[in-house]
N, C-alpha and C positions, 0 to 999 in steps of 0.2 A: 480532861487532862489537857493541860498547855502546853506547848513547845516551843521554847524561847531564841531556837536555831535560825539564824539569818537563811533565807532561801537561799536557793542556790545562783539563780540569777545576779541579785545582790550581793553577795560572797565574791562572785568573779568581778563584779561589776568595780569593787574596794578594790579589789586586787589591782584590777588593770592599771587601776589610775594608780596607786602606788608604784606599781612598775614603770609608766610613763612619767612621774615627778623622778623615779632616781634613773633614766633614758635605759629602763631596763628593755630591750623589743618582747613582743608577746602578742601572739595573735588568738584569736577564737576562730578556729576551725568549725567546728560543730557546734552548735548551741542544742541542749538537752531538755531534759523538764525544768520548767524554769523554779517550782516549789522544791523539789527533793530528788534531783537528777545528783548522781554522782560524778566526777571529775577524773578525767584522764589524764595526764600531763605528760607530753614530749617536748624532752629537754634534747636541743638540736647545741652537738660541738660542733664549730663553722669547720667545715674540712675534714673532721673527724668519726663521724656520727651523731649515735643518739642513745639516750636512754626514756623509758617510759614507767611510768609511777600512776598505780589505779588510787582510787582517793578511798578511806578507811576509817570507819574508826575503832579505838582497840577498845578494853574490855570497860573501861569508865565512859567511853562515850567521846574523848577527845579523838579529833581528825588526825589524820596520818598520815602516809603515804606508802602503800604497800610496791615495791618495785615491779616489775613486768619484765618477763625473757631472764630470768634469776637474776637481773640487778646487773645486765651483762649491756656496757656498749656496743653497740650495733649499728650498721649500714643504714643509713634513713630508710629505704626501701624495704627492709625486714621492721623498721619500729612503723612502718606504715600500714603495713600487711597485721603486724598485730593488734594494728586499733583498727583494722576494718575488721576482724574479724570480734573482737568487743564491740564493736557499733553493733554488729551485727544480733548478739547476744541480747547488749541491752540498748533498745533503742534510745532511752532515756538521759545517757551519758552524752555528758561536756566534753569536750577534746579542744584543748590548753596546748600550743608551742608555744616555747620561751629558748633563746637563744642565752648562751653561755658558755664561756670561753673557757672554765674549770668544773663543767657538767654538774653544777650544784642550782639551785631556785631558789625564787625568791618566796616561795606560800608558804605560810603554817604549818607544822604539824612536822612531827618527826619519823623517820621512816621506819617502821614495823618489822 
């Protein structure tokens, strides 16, 4: 059987550069497994905080974004402490910042 899923490597890799063509910022924190690691995402509001979104897919197989801390903005320091303690779980996870000014991203997949 075949699986025609972009790795995950390559998946972030489209991304960046997409976010760097529209001066989106976005850093790679963590690089994970680079065939089938799943994706962490903290969205940082400048001044504000943060929200965090584990990567997902729902029952057909499209990607998601499932929220983290119930979908709750929070102090960077607490959406930090919750992706150490995911790193911790799964070693294998990406961990994605992207900065935005109205706490929405720029990745595929609609949130869960």
């Amino acid at each position: 059987m075949s699986d025609d899923r972009l790795s995950t490597a390559l998946w972030v890799q489209l991304h960046l550069r997409r976010c760097a063509a529209d001066s989106i910022p976005v850093y790679v924190l963590r690089k994970g497994e680079t065939e089938s690691g799943l994706i962490l995402l903290k969205v940082v509001i400048p001044f504000q905080g943060a929200k965090v979104y584990t990567q997902s897919r729902d029952m057909d197989g499209k990607l998601g974004w499932f929220p983290g801390l119930n979908g709750a903005q929070v102090p960077e320091s607490e959406a930090d402490a919750f992706i150490e303690r995911a790193t911790r779980r799964d070693p294998d996870l990406w961990v994605i910042e992207v900065e935005s000014r109205d706490g929405s991203h720029p990745f595929e997949g609609k949130v869960i």
